[in-house]
Each structure stands twice: as structure tokens, then as C-alpha cells.
N, C-alpha and C positions, 0 to 999 in steps of 0.2 A: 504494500500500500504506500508506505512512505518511498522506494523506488521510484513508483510512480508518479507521484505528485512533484516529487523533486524533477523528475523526465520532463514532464509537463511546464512547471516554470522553468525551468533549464532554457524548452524549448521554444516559449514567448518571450523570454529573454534578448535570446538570439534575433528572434524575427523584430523585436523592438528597436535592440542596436542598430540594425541592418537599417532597419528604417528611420530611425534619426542623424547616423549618418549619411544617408542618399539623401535626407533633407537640406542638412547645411550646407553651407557654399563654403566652397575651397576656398587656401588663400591667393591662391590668382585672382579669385572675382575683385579685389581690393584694387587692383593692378587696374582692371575695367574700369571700375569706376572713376581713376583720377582722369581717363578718356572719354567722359561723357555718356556713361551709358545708364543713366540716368537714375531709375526706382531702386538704386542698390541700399538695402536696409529700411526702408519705408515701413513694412509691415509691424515690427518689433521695434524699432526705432535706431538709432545706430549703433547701438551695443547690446542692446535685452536680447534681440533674441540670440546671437551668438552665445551669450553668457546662461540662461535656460536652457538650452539643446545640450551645450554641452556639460553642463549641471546634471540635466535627466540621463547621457549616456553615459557619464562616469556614474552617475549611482546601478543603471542597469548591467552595464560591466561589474561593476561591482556582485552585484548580483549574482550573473551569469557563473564568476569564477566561487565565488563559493558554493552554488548548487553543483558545477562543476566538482570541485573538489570534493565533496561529499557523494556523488554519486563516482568517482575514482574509489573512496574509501570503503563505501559500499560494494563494490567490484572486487574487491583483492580477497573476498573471502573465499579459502580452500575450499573445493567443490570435489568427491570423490570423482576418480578418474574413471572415463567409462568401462561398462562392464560388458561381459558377451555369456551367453549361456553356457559358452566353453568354460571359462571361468569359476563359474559357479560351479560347475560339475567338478573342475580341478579343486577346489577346495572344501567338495563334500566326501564323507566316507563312501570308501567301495558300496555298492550296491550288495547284500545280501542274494545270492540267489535260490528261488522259494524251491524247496521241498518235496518231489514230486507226490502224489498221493501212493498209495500202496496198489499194487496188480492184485486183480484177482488170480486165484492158480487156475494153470491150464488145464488139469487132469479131471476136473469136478467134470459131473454131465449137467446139462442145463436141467433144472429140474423138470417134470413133464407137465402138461397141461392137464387138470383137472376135469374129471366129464367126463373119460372114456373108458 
């Protein structure tokens, strides 16, 4: 269960970083702007939103490597090595073999039928 859950944030972790950094702008974009290319930082202003994206991905990174690291520690547990029915037979006693039941002797006559 806890496997799990930790897989699961692990895994929106990941897709969060991925997605906040494809959001922010590289530092070339800076290089644009002193040439005119106009709405650079408009939306957040000219440092907020740089300073939040990259706030929310260090803490998601963050994040990430500690589910990370416990789902690694979770992992290293010894798991017996596989087994085969060969196996199993080698490390059980010989088999017993059964007993046959006893013969009847041959010399008796079959008794006769009754009625005649």
C-alpha cells in the first residue's frame, strides 16, 4: 500500500517538474527582450513569476527525490531467489516406495458356484 502511494506521488511529481519547467522561459529570453520583443514578463510582473515557478519546482524536486529515495529503500529488501519444482524435490526426503499388497497363492481352486 505505502509502495504504492509513494509510486503515485513519485509519479505526479515528475509530471509537475516537467511541467513547470517547459513553462518558464530560459535565460536567452532576457537577451530578446533588451531587442524589442516586447510582452517579456507582463503576466507575473518582472520578477514574480520567475521567483514562484521556481519556488514550486525546487519544492517539487524536492519532493520527487525523497519519494525517490524511499521507494530505492523500499526496493533493496532480500526477496528469496527463484524457485523450480526441481528444487523443491532436491531438498525433500526420498520418496518412500509403497508396499505392494500380498498375492493370492496360485494353487487354491477358485471356489465353485453354489446351485449345482
Amino acid at each position: 500500500m505505502l509502495y504504492t502511494l509513494l509510486t503515485i506521488i513519485d509519479f505526479f511529481c515528475a509530471a509537475g517538474i516537467i511541467t513547470l519547467v517547459l513553462v518558464q522561459r530560459g535565460k536567452g529570453a532576457d537577451a530578446g527582450a533588451g531587442f524589442g520583443s516586447g510582452a517579456s514578463g507582463t503576466v507575473f510582473g518582472a520578477r514574480g513569476a520567475r521567483t514562484a515557478l521556481s519556488r514550486a519546482t525546487a519544492v517539487l524536486a524536492a519532493i520527487f527525490m525523497a519519494t525517490s529515495l524511499a521507494l530505492a529503500y523500499m526496493g533493496q529488501r532480500t526477496v528469496a531467489g527463484p524457485s523450480s519444482v526441481l528444487d523443491t524435490l532436491k531438498d525433500s526426503p526420498a520418496p518412500v516406495a509403497p508396499t505392494p499388497a500380498p498375492a493370492a497363492p496360485l494353487d487354491t481352486a477358485p471356489p465353485a458356484p453354489a446351485g449345482n
